[in-house]
C-alpha positions in Angstrom: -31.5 -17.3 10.0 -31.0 -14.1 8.0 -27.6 -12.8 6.2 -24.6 -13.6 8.0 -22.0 -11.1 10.3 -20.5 -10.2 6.2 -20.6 -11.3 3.1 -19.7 -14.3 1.8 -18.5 -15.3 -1.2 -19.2 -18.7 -3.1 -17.9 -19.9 -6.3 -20.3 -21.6 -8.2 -18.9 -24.1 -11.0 -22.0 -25.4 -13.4 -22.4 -25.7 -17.2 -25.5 -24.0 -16.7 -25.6 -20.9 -17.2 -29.8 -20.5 -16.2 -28.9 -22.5 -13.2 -26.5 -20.0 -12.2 -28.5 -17.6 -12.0 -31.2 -19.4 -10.2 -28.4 -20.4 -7.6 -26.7 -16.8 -7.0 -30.5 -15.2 -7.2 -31.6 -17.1 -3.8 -27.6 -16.6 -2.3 -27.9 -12.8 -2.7 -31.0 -13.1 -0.5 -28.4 -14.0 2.4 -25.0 -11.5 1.4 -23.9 -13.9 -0.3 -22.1 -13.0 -3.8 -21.6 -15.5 -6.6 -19.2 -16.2 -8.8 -19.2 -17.9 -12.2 -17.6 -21.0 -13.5 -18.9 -23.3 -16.5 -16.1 -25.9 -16.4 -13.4 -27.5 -14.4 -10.8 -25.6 -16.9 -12.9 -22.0 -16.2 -12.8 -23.1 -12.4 -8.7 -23.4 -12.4 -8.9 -19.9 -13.7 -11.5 -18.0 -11.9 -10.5 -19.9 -8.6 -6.6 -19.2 -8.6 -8.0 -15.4 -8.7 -10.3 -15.4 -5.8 -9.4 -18.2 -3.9 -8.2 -16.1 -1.2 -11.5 -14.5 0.1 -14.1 -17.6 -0.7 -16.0 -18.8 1.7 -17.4 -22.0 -0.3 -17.4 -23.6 -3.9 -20.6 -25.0 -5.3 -20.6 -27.9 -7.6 -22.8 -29.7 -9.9 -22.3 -33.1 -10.0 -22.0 -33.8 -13.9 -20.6 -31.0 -15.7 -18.0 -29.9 -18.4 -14.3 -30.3 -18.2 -14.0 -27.6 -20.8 -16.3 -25.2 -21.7 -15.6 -26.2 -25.3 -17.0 -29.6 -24.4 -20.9 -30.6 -25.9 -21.9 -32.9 -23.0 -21.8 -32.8 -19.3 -18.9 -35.5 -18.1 -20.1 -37.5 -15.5 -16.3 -37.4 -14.3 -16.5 -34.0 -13.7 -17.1 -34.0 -10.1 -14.5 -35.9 -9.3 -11.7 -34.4 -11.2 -13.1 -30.7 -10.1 -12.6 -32.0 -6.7 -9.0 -33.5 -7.3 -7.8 -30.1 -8.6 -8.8 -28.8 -5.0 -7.4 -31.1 -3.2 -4.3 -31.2 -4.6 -3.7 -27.7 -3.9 -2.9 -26.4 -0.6 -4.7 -22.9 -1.5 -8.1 -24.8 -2.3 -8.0 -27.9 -0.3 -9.2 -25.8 3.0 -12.3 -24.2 1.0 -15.3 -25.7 2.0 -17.3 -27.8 -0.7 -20.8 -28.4 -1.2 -23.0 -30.4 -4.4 -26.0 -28.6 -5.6 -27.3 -30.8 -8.5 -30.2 -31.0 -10.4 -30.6 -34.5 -11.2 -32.7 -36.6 -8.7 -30.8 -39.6 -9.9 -27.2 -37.8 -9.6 -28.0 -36.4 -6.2 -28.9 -39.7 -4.5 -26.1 -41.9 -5.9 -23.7 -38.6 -5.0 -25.4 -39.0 -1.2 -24.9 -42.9 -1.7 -21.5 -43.0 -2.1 -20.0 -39.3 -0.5 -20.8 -38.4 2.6 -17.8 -36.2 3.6 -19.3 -33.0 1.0 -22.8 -31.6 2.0 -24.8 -32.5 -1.2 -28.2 -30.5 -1.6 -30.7 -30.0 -4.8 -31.5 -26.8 -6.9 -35.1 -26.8 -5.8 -35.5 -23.5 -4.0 -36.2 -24.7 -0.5 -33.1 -26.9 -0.7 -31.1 -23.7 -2.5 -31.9 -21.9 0.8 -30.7 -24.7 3.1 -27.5 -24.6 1.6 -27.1 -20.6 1.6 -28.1 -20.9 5.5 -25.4 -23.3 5.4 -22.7 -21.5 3.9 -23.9 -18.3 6.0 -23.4 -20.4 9.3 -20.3 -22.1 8.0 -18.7 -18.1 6.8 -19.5 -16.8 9.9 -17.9 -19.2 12.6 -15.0 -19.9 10.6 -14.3 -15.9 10.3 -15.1 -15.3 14.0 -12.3 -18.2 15.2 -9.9 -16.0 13.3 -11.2 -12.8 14.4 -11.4 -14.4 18.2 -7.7 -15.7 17.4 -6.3 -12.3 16.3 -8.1 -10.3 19.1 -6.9 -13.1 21.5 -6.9 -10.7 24.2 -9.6 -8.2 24.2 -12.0 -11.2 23.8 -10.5 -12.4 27.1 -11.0 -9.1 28.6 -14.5 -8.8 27.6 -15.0 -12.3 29.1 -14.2 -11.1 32.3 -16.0 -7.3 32.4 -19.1 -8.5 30.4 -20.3 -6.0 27.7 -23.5 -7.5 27.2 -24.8 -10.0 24.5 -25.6 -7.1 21.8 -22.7 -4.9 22.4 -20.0 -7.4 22.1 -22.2 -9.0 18.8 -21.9 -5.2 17.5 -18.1 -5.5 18.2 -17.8 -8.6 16.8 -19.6 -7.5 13.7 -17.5 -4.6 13.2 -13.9 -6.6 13.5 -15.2 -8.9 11.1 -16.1 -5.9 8.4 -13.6 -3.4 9.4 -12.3 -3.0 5.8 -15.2 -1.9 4.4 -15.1 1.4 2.4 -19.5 2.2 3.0 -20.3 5.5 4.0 -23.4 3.8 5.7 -22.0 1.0 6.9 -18.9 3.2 8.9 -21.7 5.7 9.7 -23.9 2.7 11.7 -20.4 1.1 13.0 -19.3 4.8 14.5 -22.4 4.8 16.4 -22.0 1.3 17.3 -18.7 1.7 19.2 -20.1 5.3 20.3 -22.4 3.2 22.4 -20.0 0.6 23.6 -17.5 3.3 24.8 -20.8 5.0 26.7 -21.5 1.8 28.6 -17.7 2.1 29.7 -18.0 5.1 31.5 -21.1 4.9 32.7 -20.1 1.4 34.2 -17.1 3.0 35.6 -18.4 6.0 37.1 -20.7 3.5 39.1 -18.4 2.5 41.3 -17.2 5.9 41.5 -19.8 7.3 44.5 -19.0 11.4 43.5 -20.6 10.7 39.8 -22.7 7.6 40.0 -25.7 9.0 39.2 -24.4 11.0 36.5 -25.3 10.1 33.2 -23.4 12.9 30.9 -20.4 12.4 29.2 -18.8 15.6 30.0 -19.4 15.4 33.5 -18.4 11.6 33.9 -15.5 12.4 31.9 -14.2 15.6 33.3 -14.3 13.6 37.0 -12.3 10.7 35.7 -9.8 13.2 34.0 -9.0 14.5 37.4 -11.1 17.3 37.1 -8.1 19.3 35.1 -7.8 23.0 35.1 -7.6 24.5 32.0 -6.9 28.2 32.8 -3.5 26.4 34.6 -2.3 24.3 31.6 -4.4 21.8 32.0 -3.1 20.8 35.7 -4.9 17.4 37.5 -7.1 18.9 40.4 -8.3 15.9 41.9 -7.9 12.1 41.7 -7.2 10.7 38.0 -8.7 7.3 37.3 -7.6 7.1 33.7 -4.5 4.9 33.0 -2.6 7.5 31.3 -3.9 10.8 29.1 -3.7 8.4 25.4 -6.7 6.5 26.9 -8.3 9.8 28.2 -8.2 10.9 24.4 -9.4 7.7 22.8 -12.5 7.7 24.9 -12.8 11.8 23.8 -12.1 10.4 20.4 -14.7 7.9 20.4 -17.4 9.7 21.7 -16.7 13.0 20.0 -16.0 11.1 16.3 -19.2 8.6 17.1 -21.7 11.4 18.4 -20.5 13.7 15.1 -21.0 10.8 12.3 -22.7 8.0 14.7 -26.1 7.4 15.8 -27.0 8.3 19.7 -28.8 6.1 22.0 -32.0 7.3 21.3 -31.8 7.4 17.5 -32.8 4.7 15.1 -30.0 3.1 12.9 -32.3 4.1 9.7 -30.2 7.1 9.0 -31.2 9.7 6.0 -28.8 10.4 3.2 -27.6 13.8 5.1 -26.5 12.1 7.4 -23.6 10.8 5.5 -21.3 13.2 5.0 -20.7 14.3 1.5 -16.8 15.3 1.7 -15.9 12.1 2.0 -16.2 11.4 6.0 -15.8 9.1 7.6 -13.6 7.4 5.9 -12.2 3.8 6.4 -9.6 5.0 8.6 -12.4 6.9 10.8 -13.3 3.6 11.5 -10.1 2.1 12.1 -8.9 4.6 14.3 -12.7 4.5 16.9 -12.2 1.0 16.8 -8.6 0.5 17.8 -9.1 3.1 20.3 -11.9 1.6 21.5 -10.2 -2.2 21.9 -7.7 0.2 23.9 -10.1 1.1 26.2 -11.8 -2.0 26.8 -8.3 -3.6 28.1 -8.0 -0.5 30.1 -11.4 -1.4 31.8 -10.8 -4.5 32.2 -7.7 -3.7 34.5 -9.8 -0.8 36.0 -12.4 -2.7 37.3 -9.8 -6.0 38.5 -8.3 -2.9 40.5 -11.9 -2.1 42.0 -12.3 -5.9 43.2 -8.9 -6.2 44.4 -8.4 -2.9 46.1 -11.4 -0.4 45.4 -11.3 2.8 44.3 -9.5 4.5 46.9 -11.6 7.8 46.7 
């Protein structure tokens, strides 16, 4: 297993400092970014400033309660982990040992099975980024599956496809981020998602299911509108109401513009990042919510088709 759905992000608490380094060098292999502790009294600070996005803490097993302190404390893995557990901000952050001391490490296993105790060799270091990697990503997609309660619902029942809805899922879980590169790659992520929409809707639509073109596909579910009479509905409209008409328009227009198209790689140049500062964050936001949008309007759509057809 490879990096994770986003990155992670690990405190690591030893006294030392080339250990560190060794630890967060393999970890950065998998998205995952470190951050520095060298004793329980550093780790009180640094952690009451970050607790709040940390996947993990790492711990050695003997270490320093201050970093003032000459020798590692072979206390100091159990009053690190008291100062966790004792507050309900840490006590949910997931723990794991990674010591360097044979000895350490098998009395540690011995005597404490409940924390995930691994070695700093580099085949073990790699186990226990795996680990975290695993441990990030299901923990983030119960939350994300939690607060999108209902459009993962939907998509249980209308069926995206295995890679679509991972793309989905991948892009809820890193919709904050501010990367031209990464929004450019999302855009045309969702671009596709909304195609396989229409396209799935126009197949049970007999007048257009063969067609394969947005403009056509759309211009038949819009009710075929005349624009010379203000826009007047001609024919039958099969879109809920005209704010979903304009978010699928907004996805494919946005996606195709700053996106990647179906038969394009994902390897995208630097002109194709915009240089005035678009898309932005809220470019993102605003394909995506639009998108969730229309997903719960398909999923009503085609309940509709089973239950009573299309009435064409």
């Amino acid at each position: 297993m490879g990096v994770g759905f986003k990155r992670n992000f690990v405190l690591i608490v030893d006294d030392d400092n080339e250990d560190y380094k060794l630890i967060a060098r393999e970890f950065s292999k998998y998205n995952i970014k470190s951050f520095y502790a060298m004793s329980a009294e550093e780790m009180e600070v640094k952690i009451h400033e970050i607790y709040h996005k940390l996947t993990a803490i790492v711990l050695d097993i003997k270490g320093k309660k201050s970093k003032d302190q000459s020798i590692e404390n072979p206390d100091f893995i159990n009053r690190a982990i008291r100062i966790l557990d004792s507050n309900p901000n840490y006590n949910k952050i997931k723990k794991f040992i990674a010591s360097g001391s044979p000895d350490d490490f098998d009395k540690f296993k011995t005597f404490n099975s409940e924390i995930m105790a691994y070695t700093k060799d580099l085949g073990d270091l790699n186990l226990l980024a795996k680990e975290i990697v695993i441990y990030g990503d299901s923990k983030d997609e119960v939350l994300i599956m939690n607060e999108y309660k209902d459009i993962y619902e939907a998509i249980s029942r209308v069926k995206l496809g295995n890679q679509r809805e991972r793309d989905l899922q991948i892009i809820l879980l890193n919709k904050e981020t501010k990367d031209k590169r990464e929004i450019t790659n999302y855009l045309g992520s969702l671009r596709r998602i909304n195609e396989y929409v229409y396209k799935s809707i126009a197949q049970v639509i007999p007048k257009i299911a063969n067609e394969s073109t947005f403009a056509k596909i759309n211009k038949e579910l819009a009710g075929n509108r005349d624009y010379h009479n203000c826009a007047k509905i001609t024919t039958k409209f099969y879109y809920k109401d005209s704010a979903i008409e304009r978010a699928i328009q907004t996805i494919h227009w946005i996606g195709s513009a700053h996106g990647a198209h179906d038969d394009e790689t994902l390897e995208l140049t630097d002109l194709a990042i915009d240089s005035q500062n678009f898309p932005t964050n809220y470019t993102l936001k605003t394909v995506l919510y639009s998108l969730l949008d229309v997903i719960l309007w398909y999923d009503g759509f085609m309940y509709k088709v089973q239950v009573e057809g299309t009435k064409k």
